[in-house]
C-alpha positions in Angstrom: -10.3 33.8 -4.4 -11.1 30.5 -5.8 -14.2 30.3 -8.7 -16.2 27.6 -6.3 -16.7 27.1 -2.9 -18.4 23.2 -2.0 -19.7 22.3 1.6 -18.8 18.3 1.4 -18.6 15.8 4.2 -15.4 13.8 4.2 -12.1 14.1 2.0 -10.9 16.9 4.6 -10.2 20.9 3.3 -8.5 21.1 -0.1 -8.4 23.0 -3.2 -8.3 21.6 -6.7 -8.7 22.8 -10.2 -9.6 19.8 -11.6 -13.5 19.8 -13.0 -15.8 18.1 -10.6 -19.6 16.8 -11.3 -21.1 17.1 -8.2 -24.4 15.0 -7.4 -27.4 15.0 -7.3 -28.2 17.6 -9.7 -25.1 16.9 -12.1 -23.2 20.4 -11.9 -20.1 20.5 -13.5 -17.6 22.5 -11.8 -14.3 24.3 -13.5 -11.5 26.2 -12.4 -10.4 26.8 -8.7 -12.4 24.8 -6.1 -12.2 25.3 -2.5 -13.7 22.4 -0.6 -14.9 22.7 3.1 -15.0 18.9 5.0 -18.4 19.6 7.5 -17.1 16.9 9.7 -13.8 19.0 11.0 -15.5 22.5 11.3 -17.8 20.8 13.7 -14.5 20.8 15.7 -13.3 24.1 14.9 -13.6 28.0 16.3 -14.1 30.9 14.0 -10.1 31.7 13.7 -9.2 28.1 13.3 -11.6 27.5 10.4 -10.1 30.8 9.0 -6.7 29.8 9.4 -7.3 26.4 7.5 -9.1 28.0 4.4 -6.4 31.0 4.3 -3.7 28.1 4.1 -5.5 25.9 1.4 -6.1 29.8 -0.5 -2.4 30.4 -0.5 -1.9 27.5 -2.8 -4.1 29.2 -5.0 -2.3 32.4 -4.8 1.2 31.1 -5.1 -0.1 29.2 -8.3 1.0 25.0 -6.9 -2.5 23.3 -8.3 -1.0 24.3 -12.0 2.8 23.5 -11.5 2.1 20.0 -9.2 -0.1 18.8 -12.7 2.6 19.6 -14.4 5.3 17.8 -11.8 2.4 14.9 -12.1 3.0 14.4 -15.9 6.9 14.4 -15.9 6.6 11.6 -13.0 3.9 9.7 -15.2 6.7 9.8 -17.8 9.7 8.7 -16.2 7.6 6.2 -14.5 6.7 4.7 -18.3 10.4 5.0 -19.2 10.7 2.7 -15.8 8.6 0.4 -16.7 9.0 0.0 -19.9 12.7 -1.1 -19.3 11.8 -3.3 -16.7 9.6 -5.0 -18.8 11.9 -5.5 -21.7 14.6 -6.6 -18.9 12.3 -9.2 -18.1 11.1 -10.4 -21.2 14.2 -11.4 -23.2 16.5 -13.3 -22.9 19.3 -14.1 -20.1 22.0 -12.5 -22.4 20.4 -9.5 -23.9 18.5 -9.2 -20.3 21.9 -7.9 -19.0 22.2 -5.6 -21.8 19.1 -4.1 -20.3 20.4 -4.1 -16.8 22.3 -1.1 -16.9 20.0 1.2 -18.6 17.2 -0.3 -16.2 19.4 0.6 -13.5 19.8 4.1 -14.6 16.3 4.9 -15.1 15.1 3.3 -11.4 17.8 5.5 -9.9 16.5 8.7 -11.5 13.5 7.5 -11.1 13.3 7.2 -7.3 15.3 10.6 -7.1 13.0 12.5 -9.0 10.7 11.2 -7.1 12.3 12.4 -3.8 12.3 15.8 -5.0 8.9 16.0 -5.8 7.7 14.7 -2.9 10.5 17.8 -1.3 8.9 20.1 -3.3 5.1 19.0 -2.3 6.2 19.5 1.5 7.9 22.9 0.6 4.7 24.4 -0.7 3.4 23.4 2.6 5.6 24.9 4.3 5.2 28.4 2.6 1.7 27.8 2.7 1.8 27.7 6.6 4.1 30.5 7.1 1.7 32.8 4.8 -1.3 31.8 7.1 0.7 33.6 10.3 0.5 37.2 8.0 -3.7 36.6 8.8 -4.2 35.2 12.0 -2.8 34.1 15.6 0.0 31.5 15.6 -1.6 29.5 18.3 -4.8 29.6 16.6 -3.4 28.1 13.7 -1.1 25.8 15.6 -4.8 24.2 17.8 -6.6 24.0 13.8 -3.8 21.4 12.9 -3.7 19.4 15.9 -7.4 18.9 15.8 -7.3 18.2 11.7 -4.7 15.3 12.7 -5.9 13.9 16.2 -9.8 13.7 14.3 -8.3 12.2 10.9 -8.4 8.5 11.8 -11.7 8.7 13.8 -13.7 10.7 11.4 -12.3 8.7 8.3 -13.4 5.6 10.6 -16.6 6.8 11.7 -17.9 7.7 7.7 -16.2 4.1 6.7 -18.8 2.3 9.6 -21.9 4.8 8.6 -21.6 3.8 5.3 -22.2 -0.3 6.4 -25.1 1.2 8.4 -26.9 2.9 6.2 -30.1 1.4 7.2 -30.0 3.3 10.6 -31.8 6.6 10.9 -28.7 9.3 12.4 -27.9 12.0 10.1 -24.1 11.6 9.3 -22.6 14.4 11.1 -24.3 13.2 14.4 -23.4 9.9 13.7 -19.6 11.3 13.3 -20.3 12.9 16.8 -21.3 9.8 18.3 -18.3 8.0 17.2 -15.6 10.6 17.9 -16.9 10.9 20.9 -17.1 7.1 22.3 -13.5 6.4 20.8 -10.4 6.4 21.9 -8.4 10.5 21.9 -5.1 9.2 20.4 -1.7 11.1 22.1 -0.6 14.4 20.8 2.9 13.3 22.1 2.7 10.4 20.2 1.3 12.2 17.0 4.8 14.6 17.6 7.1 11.5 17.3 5.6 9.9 13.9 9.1 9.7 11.9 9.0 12.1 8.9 9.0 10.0 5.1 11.3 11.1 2.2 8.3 9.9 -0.3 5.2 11.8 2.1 4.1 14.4 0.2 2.2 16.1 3.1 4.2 17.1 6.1 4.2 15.0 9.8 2.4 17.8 12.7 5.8 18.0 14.2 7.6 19.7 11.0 4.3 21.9 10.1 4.6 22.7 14.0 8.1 23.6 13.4 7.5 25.6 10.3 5.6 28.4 11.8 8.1 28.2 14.6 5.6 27.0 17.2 6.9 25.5 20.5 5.1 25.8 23.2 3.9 21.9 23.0 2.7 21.7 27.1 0.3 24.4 26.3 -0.8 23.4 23.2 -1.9 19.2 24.5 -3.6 21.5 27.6 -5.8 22.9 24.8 -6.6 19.8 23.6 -7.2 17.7 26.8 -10.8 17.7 25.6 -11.6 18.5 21.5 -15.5 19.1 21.5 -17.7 19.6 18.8 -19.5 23.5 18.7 -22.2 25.3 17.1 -20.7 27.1 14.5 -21.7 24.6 11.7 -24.8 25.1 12.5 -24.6 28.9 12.8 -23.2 29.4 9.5 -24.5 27.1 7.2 -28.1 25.6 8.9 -30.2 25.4 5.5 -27.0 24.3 3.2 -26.7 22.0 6.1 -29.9 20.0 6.0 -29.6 19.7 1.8 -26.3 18.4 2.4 -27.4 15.6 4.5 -29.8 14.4 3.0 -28.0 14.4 -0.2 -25.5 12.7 1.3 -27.7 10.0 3.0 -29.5 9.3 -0.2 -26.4 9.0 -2.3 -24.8 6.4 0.0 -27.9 4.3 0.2 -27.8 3.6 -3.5 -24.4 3.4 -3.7 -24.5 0.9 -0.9 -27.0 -0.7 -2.8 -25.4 -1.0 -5.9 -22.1 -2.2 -3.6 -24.5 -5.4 -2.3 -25.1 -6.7 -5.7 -21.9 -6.6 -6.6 -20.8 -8.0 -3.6 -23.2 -10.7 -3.7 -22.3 -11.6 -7.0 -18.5 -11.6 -6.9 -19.4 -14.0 -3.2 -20.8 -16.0 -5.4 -18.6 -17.3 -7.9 -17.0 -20.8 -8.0 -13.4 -21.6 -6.9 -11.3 -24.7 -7.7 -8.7 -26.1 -5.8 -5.4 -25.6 -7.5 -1.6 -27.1 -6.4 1.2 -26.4 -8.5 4.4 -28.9 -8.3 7.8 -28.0 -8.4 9.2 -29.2 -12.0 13.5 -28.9 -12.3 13.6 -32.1 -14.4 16.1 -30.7 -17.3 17.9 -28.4 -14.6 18.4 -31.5 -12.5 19.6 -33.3 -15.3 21.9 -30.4 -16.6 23.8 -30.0 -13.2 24.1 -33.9 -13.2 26.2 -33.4 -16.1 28.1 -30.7 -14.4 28.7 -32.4 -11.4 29.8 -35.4 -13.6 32.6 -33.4 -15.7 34.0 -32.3 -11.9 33.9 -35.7 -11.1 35.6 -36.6 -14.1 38.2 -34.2 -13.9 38.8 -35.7 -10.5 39.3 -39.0 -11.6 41.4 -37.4 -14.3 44.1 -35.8 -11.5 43.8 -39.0 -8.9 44.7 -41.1 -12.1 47.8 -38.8 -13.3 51.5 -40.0 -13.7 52.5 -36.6 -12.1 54.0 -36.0 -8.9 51.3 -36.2 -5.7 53.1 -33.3 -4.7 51.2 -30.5 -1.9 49.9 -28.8 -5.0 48.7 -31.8 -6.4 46.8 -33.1 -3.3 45.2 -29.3 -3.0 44.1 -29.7 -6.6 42.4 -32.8 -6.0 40.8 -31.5 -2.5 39.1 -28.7 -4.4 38.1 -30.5 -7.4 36.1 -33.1 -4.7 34.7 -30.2 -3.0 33.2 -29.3 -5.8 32.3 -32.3 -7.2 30.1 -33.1 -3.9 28.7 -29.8 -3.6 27.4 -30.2 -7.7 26.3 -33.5 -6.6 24.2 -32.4 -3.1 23.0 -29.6 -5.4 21.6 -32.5 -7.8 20.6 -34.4 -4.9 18.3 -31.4 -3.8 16.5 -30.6 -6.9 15.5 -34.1 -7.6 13.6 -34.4 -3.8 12.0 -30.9 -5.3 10.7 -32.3 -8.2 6.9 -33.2 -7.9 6.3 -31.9 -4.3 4.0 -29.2 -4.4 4.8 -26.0 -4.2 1.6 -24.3 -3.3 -2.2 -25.1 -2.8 -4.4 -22.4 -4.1 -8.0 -23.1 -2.1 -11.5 -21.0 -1.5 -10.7 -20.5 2.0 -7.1 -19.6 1.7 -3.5 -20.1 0.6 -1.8 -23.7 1.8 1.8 -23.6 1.4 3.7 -26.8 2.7 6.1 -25.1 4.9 3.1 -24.4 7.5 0.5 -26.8 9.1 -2.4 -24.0 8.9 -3.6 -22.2 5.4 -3.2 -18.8 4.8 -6.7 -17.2 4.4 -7.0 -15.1 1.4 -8.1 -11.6 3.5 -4.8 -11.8 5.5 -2.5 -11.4 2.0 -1.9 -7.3 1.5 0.0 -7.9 -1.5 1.6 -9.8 -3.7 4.4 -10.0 -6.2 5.9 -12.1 -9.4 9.0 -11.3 -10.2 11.3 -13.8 -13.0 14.8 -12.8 -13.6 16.8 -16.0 -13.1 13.7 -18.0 -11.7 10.4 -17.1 -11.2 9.5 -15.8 -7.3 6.0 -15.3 -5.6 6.3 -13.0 -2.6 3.5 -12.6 -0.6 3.0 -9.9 1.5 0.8 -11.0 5.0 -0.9 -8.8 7.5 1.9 -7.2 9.8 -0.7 -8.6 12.6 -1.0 -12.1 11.3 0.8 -15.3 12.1 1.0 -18.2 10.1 2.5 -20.6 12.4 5.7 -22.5 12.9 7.7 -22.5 10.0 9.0 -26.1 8.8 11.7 -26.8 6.3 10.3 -28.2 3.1 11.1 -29.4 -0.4 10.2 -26.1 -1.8 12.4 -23.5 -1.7 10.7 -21.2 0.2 11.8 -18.3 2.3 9.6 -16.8 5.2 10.7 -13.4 6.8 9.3 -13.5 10.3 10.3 -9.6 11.0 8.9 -8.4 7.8 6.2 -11.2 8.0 6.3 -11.6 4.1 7.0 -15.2 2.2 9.4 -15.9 -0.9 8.6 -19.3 -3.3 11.1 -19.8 -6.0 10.1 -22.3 -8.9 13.0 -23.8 -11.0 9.9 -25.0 -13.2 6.1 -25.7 -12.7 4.6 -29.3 -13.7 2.0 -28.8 -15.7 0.6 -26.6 -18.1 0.1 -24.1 -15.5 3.0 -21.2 -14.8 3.8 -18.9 -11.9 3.0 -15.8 -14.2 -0.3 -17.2 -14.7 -1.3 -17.5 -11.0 -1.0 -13.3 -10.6 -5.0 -13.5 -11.6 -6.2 -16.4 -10.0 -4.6 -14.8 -6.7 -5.9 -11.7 -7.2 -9.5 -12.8 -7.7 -8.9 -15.6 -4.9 -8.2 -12.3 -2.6 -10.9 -10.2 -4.4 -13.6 -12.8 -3.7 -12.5 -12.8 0.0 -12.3 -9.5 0.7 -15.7 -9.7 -1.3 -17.2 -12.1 1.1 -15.7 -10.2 4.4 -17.3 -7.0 3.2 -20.8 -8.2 2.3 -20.5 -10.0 5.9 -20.4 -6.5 7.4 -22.8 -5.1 5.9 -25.3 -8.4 6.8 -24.4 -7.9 10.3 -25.1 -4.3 10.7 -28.7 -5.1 9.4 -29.2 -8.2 11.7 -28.2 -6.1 14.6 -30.3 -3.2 13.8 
């Protein structure tokens, strides 16, 4: 049995042995801790709730919470031992950087194979954890308690995301949750079956926990659930811890939504500039000029020859030009490059010469600097944005229309500005808009109210 049971709203059923403070009266919390997520049970009958909490207690009983921290601190580890040959690769020079390649090699490849198994291992306990819940109650019953927990994880997560930008209006949370799971859209059990199972997903897909407790009857099972309703047993078993938790729970988001606005509204509020770096390449340019000029003089050197112009002669000479003009087109191409600007860093959003429209700042996920034989910026958009038309430019830059992410590689940088330094300015360009996007919601939900 685990040493603390907490009634919480959100953050689903789990177990943990991790200490916990919990608010408002600043209880500190040790050992096993079973957590029980109000807004599911709302959904749940009496053997379905059981079946959850017996399958988070057999992780207790089969001892994972102590052997998955220790799992955790190996990874954190070899993830150091990662990184901390990447980051030498990277740092020295060209010719001791492939002295590091190998061993940087080695440790990614272990790395992301340990990694594998873990994540294997994670989905095994859940497995056994599933098959030990059919020893103390109905398959079906069990089968009905995971459906729900996945159909109602989006909408619920959504619903306590929106309450907390209302938190100015007067529903208690858990009827707010009920309004909101109620006037959204029931997503497809069939389509919730076909998700495609991940070799790094530490928590099973419904379709393999389905299949671990051997449970097939899938018509019956989406008959059941034509219509998920919330019912009375919250109430019935825990009316008085009920009404504490609410109002707990109310008061705590209003002051952390409060402290949230200041911080807000002072990140919103900081100045930008307007920065555009310019593509440099000025002794690269110059040192393929003298490359292409040794071909060429080479060239010369064979045209010129008292030997015979025989067929191996000519081919000679053929491939000597070839590569004499291609040294020459490559020189041709770095000195257009050289002072057109590579990218414009602005308030309102990223302007890269390729496209006619700027990039704004809130549709960048992520982004990445990577510098191995040149530095490259890849940017990461919104799967659901479009940036336009894509143009050819003097920059070299490389725009992946299926994976909707963008690759700028600078030879050099004009200026005293370099590509490594721009990793903070982007970030705070993207934290100030994702800044500015937030405290907009939370305006509007107090104008409409």
């Amino acid at each position: 049995m685990p040493n603390h049971i907490v009634l919480c709203i959100g953050n689903g059923f789990r177990v943990s042995n991790k200490a916990v403070r919990l608010y408002p009266d600043r209880i500190v919390l040790t050992g096993n801790t079973l957590y029980l997520d109000s807004t599911y049970i709302n959904y749940l009958t009496l053997a379905e709730l059981s079946s959850i909490i017996a399958q988070r207690l057999s992780h207790i009983a089969s001892n994972d919470l102590n052997v998955s921290a220790n799992f955790n601190r190996q990874i954190d580890k070899l993830t150091e031992t990662a990184n901390f040959l990447y980051q030498n690769y990277l740092s020295y020079s060209l010719f001791e950087n492939y002295l590091f390649y190998p061993p940087y090699l080695l440790a990614k490849y272990f790395y992301c194979s340990f990694n594998k198994a873990i994540h294997w291992w994670y989905r095994s306990t859940e497995a056994m954890a599933d098959l030990n819940v059919l020893k103390v109650t109905h398959k079906e019953q069990f089968a009905l308690a995971l459906s729900k927990m996945h159909l109602l994880q989006t909408r619920i997560n959504q619903a306590l995301e929106n309450y907390y930008y209302k938190t100015h209006i007067n529903f208690l949370p858990l009827d707010y949750v009920t309004h909101y799971v109620e006037h959204s859209e029931t997503p497809s059990l069939s389509k919730l079956l076909k998700k495609s199972p991940s070799v790094y997903a530490r928590h099973p897909t419904l379709a393999q926990r389905l299949s671990y407790i051997k449970y097939g009857e899938l018509n019956r099972l989406s008959g059941l659930l034509i219509n998920i309703s919330p019912t009375t047993l919250l109430k019935d078993l825990f009316s008085k811890e009920l009404n504490i938790l609410q109002s707990d729970y109310q008061n705590d988001i209003q002051e952390t939504a409060e402290t949230k606005l200041n911080y807000l509204k002072h990140i919103s509020s900081q100045p930008q500039e307007t920065i555009t770096l310019k593509q440099g390449g000025i002794i690269r340019s110059f040192l393929r000029s003298l490359l292409a000029g040794l071909f060429i003089l080479i060239t010369y050197a064979c045209i010129t020859t008292d030997k015979a112009h025989d067929s191996e002669w000519l081919i000679g000479v053929i491939i000597l030009s070839m590569i004499s003009a291609f040294c020459l087109f490559r020189c041709y191409k770095m000195y257009k490059s050289i002072g057109s600007a590579l990218l414009t860093m602005k308030p309102r959003g990223l302007i890269l010469p390729c496209f006619d429209k700027a990039i704004p700042w809130k549709q960048i996920d992520s982004f990445e600097i990577t510098g191995q034989m040149y530095k490259k910026l890849t940017i990461y958009l919104n799967p659901a944005f479009k940036p336009g038309e894509f143009k050819p430019c003097n920059a070299k830059i490389k725009y992946n229309k299926r994976n909707n992410h963008i690759q700028i590689t600078a030879y050099e940088i004009r200026g005293k500005l370099k590509l490594p330094d721009c990793e903070s300015l982007i970030s705070d360009y993207i934290r100030v808009a994702h800044a500015r996007i937030e405290l907009q919601l939370f305006m509007q939900n107090k104008n409409n109210q």
